[in-house]
N, C-alpha and C positions, 0 to 999 in steps of 0.2 A: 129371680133373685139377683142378677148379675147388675143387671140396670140399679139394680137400689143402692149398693156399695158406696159410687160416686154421688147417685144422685140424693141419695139421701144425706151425704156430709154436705153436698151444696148446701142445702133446705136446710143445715143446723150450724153453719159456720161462715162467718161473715167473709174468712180466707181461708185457704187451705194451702199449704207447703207440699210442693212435688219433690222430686231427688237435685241431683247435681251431674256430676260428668263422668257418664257411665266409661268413655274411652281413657280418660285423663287415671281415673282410677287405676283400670286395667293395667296402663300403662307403668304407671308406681310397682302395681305387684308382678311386673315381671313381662306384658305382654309387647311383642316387639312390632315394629312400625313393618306393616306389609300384611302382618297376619292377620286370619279371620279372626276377628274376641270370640262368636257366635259356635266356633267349635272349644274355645273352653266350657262350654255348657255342656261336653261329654269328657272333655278329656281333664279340666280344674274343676270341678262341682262347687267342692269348698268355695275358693276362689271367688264363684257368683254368688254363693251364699254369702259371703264376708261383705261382697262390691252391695247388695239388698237389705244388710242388717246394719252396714251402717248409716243408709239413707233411713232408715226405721228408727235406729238409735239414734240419729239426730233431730228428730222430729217429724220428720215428712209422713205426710198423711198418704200421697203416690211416690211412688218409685215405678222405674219404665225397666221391664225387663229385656235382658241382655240379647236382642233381636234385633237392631238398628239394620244389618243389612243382610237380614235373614228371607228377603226374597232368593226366588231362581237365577235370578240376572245379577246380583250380586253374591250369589257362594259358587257359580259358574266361572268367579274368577278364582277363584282355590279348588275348582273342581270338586263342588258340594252340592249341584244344582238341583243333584238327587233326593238330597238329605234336608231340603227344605223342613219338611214333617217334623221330624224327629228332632233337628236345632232348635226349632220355635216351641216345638210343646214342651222339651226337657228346662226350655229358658222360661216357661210359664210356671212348670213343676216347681222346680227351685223357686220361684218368688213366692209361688202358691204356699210354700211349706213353711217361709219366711214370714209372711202376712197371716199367717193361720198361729203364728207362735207369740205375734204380738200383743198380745192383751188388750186390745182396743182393732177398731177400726181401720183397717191399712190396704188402699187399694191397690193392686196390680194391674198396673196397665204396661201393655202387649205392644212394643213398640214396632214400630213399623218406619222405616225411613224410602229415601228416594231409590228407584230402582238405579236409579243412574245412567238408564237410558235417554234419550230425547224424544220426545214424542211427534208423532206426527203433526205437522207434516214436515217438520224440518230435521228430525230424524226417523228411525226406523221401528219405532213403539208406539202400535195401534190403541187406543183407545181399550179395546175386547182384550187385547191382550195384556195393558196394563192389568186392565177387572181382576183378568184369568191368576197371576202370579199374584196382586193382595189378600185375594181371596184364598187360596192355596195355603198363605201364609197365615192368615186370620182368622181360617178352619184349626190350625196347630195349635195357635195362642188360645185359641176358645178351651179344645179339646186338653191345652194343661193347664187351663185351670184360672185365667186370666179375667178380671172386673170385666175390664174396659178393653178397646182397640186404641193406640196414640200414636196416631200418624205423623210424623216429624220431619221439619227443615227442607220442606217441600216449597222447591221454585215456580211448578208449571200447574196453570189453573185444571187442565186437564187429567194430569195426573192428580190431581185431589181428586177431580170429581170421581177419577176411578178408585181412589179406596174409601171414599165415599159409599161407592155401588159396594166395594166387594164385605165391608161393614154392616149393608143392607141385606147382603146375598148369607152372611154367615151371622146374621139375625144376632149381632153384638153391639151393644150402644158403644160411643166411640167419640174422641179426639181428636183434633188436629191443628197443627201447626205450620206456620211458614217459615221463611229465613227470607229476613229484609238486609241483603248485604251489597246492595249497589244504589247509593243515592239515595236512600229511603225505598227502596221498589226492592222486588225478589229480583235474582236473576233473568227471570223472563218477563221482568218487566211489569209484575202489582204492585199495586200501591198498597196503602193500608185502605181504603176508602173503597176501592174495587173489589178487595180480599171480604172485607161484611157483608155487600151485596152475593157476594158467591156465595158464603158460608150460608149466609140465611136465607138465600134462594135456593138452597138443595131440596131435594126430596124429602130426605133424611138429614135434615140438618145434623150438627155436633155438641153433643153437652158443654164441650168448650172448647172455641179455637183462639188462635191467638200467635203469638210470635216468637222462636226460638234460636237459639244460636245470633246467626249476620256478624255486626262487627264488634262494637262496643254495649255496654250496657246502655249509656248515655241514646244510641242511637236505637236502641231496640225499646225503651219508654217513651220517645219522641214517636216511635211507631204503635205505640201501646194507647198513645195521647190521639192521633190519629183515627184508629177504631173510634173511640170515646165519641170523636167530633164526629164520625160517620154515625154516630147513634144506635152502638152496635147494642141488641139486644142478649145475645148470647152468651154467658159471661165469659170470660177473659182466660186468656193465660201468658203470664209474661216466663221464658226462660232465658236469660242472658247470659251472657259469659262473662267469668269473673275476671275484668280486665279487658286488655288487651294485649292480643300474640306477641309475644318477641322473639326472637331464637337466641339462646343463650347456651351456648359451649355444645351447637348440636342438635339441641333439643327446642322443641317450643312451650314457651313459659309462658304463662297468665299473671297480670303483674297483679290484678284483684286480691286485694290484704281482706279478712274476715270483716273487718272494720267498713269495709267500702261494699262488699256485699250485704253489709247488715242495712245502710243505709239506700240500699240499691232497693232490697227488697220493702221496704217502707214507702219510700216513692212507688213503686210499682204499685204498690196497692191504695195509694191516693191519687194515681192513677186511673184509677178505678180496674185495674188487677184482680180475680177472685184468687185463680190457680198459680202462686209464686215460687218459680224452683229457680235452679242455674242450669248452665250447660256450661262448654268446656271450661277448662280448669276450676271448677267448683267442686272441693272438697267436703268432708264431712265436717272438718270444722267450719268453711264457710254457710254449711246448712244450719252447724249450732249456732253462733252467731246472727242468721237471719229468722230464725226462729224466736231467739230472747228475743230481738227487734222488734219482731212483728206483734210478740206478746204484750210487751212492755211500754210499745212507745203509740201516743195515743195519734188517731187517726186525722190527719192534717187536710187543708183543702190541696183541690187539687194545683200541682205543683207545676210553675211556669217552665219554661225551656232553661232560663238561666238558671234557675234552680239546682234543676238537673244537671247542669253543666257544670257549676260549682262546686255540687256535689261529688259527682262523678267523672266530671272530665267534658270536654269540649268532642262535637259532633263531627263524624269524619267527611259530611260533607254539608254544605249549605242548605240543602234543598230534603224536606222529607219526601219526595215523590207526588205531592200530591196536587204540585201546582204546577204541573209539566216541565218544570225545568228539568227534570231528573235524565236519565236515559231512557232512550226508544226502546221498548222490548224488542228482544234478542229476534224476534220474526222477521222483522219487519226489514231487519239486514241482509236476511237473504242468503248467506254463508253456508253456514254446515247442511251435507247432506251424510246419511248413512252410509 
């Protein structure tokens, strides 16, 4: 039954709408810069209830529940290393009860982000040992209640393949995403063109991978355009940020107006986009907004660079990655050890 959720809205809808910015949100209702969000999932319930029902009440078909750094290696920094279980299932419960009350179709997907470790060999996170903490984590999401697995804003090809494994090991169809935010490449160094070859050379491939967060929206469809031209067979997911970061009295802003997401998420899906959401600073009104868009505005060819640029703004850097000018992956420097 779990598999069918997603996959059967694939099989009946030409795009599908994901959520927006689970942190950005938090953020608004109160949550302060350092804390875990993953323990308001016992101590604000409400709270993630409101942050899921209004990705539901603006449209979205997924919403990613409140687990982004509900690994061991990431609640070990607030001393929660323990509480893995209990954060990620209670973060599935609450979506589960959200998506059950919807009156249509609304999947929960179990987000999963980077451990935040470095992987060997240039840091100190084995292979087995990534497996070991996704897997831990993706036993929780299962066991509350969670569609799918959504692996997110992952730089290192290793670390996918491990929640890869640990999606196979906890027998959960599954997601995932990268974050293209240096030059067109992730931080350690994929392209868009290397990232298809991985995704669809897995074992277990992903019902959808695709590109999240990085820097502008501008540069995350120029990565989305990329797949396309790798001839990626597995549909798509574009999630970009509404905007681009500024710090404004303190804080960091997304300057993305509704307007500019409604057009963002249109290109994405002439793009060739199936899975369209935001990530940070995307609000629920920027989800209503791309939602009317996506309904109402009829399906264009696909869209050139300037387009995109016009549309959305100018690219942060020359180069998508994919014709070596970008940057050498981070190995090959030699620098950090554990």
């Amino acid at each position: 039954m779990t598999q069918n959720a997603l996959s059967k809205l694939l099989e009946t809808n030409d795009w599908l709408m994901a959520d927006g910015a689970t942190g950005t949100t938090l953020f608004n209702m109160g949550l302060t810069s350092g804390d875990a969000p993953e323990m308001w999932n016992v101590e604000h319930p409400d709270r993630i209830r409101a942050l899921y029902k209004g990705a539901v009440d603006a449209g979205s078909h997924i919403f990613l529940t409140n687990s982004f750094g509900g690994t061991a290696a990431r609640l070990k920094l607030h001393d929660a290393q323990n509480r893995v279980g209990e954060l990620n299932r209670i973060a599935a419960e609450l979506g589960r009860e959200i998506a059950d009350a919807a009156g249509r179709t609304v999947v929960v997907a179990g987000s999963m982000g980077p451990t935040g470790e470095i992987m060997e060999p240039m840091g100190p996170l084995s292979y087995d040992g990534a497996v070991e903490m996704f897997h831990e984590q993706a036993e929780a999401l299962k066991e509350g209640g969670a569609d799918v697995l959504w692996v997110e804003t992952i730089s290192a090809p290793e670390e996918y393949k491990a929640a890869a494994r640990a999606a196979e090991l906890a027998d959960m169809p599954w997601c995932g995403t990268m974050s293209f935010d240096t030059a067109g490449r992730t931080m350690m160094g994929v392209t868009s063109a290397a990232f298809v070859k991985l995704a669809e050379d897995l074992p277990n491939p992903p019902l959808g991978f695709g590109a999240n967060c990085g820097v502008g929206a501008s540069d995350l469809l120029r990565t989305v355009l990329g797949f396309k031209t790798a001839g990626a067979t597995i549909p798509t997911i574009a999630k970009g940020n509404a905007g681009i970061p500024k710090y404004v009295h303190g804080h960091i802003h997304y300057d993305g107006t509704p307007e500019l997401m409604a057009d963002y998420a249109v290109l994405a899906r002439d793009c060739g986009a199936t899975i369209i959401g935001g990530c940070c600073g995307t609000t629920t009104e920027h989800l209503r907004s791309m939602r009317e868009a996506l309904e109402t505005r009829p399906r264009g060819d696909t869209p050139t660079l300037e387009a995109i640029e016009a549309a959305l703004g100018g690219f942060s850097s020359a180069s998508d990655g994919t014709d070596d000018k970008g940057p050498a992956p981070r190995e090959r420097r030699g620098r950090r050890r554990g």
